[in-house]
DOLUMGU-154868 format. One record per residue: x, y, z of N, C-alpha, C in turn; residue number from 1; residue in one letter. Coordinates in Angstrom, 2 decimals. Layout:
N
<node n_xx="X" n_yy="Y" n_zz="Z" ca_xx="X" ca_yy="Y" ca_zz="Z" c_xx="X" c_yy="Y" c_zz="Z" num="NUM" residuo="A"/>
...
//
This chain:
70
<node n_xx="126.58" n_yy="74.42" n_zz="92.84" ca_xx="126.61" ca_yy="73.26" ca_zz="91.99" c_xx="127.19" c_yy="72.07" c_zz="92.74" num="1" residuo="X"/>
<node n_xx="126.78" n_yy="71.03" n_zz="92.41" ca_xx="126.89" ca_yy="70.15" ca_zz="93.39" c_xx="128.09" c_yy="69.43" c_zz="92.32" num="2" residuo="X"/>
<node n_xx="129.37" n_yy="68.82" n_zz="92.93" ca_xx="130.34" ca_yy="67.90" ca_zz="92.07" c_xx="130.28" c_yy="67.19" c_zz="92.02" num="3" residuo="X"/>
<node n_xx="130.94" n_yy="66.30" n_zz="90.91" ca_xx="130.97" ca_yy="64.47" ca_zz="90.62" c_xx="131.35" c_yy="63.79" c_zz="91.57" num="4" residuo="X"/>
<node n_xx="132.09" n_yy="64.34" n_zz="92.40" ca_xx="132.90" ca_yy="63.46" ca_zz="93.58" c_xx="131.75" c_yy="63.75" c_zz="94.91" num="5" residuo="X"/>
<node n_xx="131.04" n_yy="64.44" n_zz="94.96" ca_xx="130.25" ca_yy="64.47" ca_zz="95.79" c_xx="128.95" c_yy="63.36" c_zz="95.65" num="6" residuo="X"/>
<node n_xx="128.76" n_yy="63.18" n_zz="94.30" ca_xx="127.76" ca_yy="62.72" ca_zz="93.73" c_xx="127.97" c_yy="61.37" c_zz="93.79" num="7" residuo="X"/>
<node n_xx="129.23" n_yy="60.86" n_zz="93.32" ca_xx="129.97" ca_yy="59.49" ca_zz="93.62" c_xx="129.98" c_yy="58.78" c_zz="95.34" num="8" residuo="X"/>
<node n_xx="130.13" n_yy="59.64" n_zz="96.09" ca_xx="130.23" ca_yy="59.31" ca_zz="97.01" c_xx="128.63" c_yy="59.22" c_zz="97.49" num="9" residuo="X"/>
<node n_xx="127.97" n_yy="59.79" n_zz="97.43" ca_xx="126.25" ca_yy="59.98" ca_zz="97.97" c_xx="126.05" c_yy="58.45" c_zz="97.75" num="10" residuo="X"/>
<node n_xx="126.42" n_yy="58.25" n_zz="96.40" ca_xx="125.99" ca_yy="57.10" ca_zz="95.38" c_xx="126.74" c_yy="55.53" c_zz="95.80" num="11" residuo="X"/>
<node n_xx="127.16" n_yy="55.58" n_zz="96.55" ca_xx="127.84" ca_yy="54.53" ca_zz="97.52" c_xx="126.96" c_yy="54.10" c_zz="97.82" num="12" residuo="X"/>
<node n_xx="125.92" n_yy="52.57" n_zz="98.04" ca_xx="125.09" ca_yy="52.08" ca_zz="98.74" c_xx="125.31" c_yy="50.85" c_zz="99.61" num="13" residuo="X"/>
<node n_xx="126.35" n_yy="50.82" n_zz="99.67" ca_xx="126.43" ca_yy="49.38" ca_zz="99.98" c_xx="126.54" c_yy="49.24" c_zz="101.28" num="14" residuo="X"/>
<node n_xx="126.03" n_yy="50.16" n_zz="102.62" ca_xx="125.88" ca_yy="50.08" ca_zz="103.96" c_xx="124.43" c_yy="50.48" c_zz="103.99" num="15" residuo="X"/>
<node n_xx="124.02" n_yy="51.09" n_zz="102.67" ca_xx="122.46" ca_yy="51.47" ca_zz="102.86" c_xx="121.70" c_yy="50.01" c_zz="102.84" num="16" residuo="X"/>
<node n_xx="120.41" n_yy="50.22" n_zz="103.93" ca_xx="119.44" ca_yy="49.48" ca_zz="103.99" c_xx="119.68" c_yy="48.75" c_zz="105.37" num="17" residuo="X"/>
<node n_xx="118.63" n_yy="48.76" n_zz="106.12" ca_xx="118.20" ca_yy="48.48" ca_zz="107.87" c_xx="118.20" c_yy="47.02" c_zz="107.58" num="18" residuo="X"/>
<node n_xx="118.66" n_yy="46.00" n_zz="108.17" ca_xx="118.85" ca_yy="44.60" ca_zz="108.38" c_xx="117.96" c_yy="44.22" c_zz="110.07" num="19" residuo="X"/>
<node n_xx="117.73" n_yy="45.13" n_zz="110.91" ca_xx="117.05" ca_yy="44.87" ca_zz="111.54" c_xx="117.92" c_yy="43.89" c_zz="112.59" num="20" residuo="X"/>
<node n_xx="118.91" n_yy="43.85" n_zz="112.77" ca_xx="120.05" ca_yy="42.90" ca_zz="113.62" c_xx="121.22" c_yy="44.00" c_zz="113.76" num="21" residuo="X"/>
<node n_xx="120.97" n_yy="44.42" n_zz="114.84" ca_xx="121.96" ca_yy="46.10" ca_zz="115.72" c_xx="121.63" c_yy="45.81" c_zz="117.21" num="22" residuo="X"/>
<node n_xx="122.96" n_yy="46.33" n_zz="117.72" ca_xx="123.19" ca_yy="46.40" ca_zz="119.25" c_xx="122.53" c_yy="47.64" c_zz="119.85" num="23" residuo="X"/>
<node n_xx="122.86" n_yy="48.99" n_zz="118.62" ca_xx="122.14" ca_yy="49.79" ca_zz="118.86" c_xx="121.39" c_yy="50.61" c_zz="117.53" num="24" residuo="X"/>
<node n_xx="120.55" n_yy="50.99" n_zz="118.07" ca_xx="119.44" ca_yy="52.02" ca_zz="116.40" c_xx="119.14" c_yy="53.23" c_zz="117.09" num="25" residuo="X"/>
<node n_xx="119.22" n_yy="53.99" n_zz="116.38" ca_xx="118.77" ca_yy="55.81" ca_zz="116.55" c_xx="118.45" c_yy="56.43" c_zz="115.09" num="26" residuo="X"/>
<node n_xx="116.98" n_yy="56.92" n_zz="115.27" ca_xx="116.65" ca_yy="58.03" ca_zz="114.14" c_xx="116.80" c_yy="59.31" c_zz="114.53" num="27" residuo="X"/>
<node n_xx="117.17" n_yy="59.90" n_zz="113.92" ca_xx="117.40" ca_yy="61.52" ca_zz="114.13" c_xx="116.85" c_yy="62.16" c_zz="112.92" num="28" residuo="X"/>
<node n_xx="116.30" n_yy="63.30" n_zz="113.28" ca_xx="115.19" ca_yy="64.13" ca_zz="112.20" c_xx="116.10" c_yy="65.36" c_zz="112.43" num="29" residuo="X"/>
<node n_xx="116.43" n_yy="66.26" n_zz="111.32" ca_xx="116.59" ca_yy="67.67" ca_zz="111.16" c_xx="115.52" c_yy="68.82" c_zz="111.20" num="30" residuo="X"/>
<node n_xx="114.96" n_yy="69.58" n_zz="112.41" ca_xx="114.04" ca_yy="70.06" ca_zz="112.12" c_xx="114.00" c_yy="71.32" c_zz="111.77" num="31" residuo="X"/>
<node n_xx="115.10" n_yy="71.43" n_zz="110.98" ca_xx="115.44" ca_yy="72.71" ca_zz="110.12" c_xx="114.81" c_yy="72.74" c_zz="108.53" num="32" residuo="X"/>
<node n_xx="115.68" n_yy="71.24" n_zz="107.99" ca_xx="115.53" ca_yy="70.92" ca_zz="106.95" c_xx="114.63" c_yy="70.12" c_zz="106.19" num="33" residuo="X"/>
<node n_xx="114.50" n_yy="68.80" n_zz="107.72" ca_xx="113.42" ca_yy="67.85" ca_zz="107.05" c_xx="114.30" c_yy="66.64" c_zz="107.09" num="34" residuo="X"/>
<node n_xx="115.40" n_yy="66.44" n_zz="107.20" ca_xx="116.64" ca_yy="65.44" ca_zz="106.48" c_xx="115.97" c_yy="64.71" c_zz="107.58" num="35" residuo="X"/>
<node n_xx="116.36" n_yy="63.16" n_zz="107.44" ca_xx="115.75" ca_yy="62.28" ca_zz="108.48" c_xx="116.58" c_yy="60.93" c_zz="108.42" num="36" residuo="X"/>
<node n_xx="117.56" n_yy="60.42" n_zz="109.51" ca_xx="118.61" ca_yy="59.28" ca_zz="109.11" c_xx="118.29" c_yy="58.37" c_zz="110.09" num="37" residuo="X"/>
<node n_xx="118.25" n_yy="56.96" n_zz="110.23" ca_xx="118.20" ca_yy="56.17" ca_zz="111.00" c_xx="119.61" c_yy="55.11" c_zz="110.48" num="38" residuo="X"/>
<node n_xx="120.09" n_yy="55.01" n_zz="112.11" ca_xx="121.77" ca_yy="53.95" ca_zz="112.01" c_xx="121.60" c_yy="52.80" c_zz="112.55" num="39" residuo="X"/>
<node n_xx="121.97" n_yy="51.58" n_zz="112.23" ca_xx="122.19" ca_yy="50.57" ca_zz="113.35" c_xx="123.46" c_yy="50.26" c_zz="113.04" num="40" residuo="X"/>
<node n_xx="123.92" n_yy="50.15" n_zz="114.41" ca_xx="125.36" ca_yy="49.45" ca_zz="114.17" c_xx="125.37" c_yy="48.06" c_zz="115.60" num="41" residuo="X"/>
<node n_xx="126.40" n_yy="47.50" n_zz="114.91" ca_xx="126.83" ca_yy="46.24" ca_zz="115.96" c_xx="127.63" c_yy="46.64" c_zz="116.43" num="42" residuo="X"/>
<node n_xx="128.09" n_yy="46.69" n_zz="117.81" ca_xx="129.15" ca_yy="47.32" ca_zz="118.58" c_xx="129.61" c_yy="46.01" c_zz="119.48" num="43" residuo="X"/>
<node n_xx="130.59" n_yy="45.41" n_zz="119.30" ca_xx="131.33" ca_yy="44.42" ca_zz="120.40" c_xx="132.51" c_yy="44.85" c_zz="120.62" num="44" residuo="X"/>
<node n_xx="132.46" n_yy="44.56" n_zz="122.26" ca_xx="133.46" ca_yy="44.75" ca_zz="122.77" c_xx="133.95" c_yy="46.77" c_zz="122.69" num="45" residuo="X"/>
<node n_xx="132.68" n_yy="47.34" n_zz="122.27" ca_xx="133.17" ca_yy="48.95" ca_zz="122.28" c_xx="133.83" c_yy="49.13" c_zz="120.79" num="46" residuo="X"/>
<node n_xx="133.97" n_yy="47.89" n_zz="120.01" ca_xx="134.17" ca_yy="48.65" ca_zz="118.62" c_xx="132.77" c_yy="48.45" c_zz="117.47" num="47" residuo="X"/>
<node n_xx="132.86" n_yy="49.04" n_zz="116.60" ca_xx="131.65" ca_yy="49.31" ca_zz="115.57" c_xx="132.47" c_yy="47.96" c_zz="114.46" num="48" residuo="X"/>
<node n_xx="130.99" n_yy="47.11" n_zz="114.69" ca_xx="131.58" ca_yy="45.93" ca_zz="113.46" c_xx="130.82" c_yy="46.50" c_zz="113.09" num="49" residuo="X"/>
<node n_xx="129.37" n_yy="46.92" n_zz="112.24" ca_xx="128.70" ca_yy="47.22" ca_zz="111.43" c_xx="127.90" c_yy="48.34" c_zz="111.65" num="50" residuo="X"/>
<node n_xx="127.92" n_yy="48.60" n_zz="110.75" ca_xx="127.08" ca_yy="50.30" ca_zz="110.06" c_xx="126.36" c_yy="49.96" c_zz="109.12" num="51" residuo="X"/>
<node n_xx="125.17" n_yy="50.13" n_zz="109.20" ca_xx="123.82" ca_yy="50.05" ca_zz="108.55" c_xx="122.83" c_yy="51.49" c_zz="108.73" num="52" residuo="X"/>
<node n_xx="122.55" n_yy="52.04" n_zz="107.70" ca_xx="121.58" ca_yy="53.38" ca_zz="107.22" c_xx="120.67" c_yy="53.05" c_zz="106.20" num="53" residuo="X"/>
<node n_xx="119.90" n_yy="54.42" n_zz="106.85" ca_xx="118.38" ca_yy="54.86" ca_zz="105.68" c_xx="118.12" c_yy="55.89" c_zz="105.86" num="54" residuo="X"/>
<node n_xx="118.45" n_yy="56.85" n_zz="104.72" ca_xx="118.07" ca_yy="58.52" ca_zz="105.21" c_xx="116.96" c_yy="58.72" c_zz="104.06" num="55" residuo="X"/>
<node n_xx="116.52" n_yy="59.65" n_zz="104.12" ca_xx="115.56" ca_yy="60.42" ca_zz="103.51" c_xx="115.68" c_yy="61.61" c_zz="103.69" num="56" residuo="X"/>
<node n_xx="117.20" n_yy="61.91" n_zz="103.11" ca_xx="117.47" ca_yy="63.47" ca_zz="103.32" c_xx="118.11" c_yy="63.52" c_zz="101.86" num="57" residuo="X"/>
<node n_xx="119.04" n_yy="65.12" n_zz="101.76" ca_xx="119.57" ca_yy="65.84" ca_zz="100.70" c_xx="120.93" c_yy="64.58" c_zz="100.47" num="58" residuo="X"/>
<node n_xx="121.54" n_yy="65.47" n_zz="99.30" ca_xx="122.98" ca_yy="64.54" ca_zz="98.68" c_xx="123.68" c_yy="64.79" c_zz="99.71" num="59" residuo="X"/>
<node n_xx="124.09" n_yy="66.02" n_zz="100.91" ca_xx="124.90" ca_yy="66.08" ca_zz="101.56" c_xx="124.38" c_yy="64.81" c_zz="102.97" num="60" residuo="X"/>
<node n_xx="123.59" n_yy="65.15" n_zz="103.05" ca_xx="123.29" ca_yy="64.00" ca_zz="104.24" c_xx="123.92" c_yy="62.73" c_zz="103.84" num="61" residuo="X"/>
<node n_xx="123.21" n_yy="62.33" n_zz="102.70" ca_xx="123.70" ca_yy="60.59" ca_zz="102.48" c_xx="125.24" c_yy="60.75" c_zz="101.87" num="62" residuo="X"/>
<node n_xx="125.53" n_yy="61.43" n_zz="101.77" ca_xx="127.15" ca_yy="61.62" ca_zz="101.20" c_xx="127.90" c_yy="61.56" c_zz="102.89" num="63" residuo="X"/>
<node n_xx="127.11" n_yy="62.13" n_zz="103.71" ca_xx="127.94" ca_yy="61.89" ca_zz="105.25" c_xx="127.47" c_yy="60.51" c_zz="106.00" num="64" residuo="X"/>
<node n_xx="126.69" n_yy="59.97" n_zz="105.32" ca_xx="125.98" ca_yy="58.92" ca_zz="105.74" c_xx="126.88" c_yy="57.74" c_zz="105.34" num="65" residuo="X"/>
<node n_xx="127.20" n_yy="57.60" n_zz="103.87" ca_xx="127.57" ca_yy="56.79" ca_zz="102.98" c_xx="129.37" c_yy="57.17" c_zz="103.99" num="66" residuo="X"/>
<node n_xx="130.03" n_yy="58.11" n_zz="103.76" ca_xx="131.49" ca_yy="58.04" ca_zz="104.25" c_xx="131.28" c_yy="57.73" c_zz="105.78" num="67" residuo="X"/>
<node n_xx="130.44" n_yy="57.88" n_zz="106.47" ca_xx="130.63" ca_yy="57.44" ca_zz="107.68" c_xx="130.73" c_yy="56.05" c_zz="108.41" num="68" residuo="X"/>
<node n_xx="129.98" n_yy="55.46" n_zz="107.04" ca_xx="129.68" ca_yy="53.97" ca_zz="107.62" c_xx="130.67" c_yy="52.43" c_zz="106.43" num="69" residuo="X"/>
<node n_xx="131.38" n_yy="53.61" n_zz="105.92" ca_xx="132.84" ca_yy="53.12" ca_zz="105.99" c_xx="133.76" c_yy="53.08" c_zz="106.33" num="70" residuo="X"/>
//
């Protein structure tokens, strides 16, 4: 069973969606599952100013997606 707090967190969107303005982008496919995430982030100076995603995977993916890119 999947929990509310898991569900809350999946449900975080506010780093979701590609802006198309990143230092660097990588898609990565699961070819177990199917899960499929693409990141851009802005990196200056070696730190991460921005985190930007789009998955098309399960609640656990975008739940690691969503906490990561806060």
């Amino acid at each position: 069973m999947i929990s509310e707090e898991l569900i809350k967190i999946a449900s975080n969107t506010s780093n979701e969606g590609l802006k198309n303005i990143y230092t660097f982008k990588t898609t990565a496919k699961n070819t177990l599952c199917g899960d499929k995430i693409t990141i851009e982030l802005i990196i200056d100076k070696s730190v991460i100013k921005s985190m930007k995603y789009e998955t098309n995977a399960c609640i656990y993916c975008e739940a690691s997606a969503s906490l990561l890119s806060q």
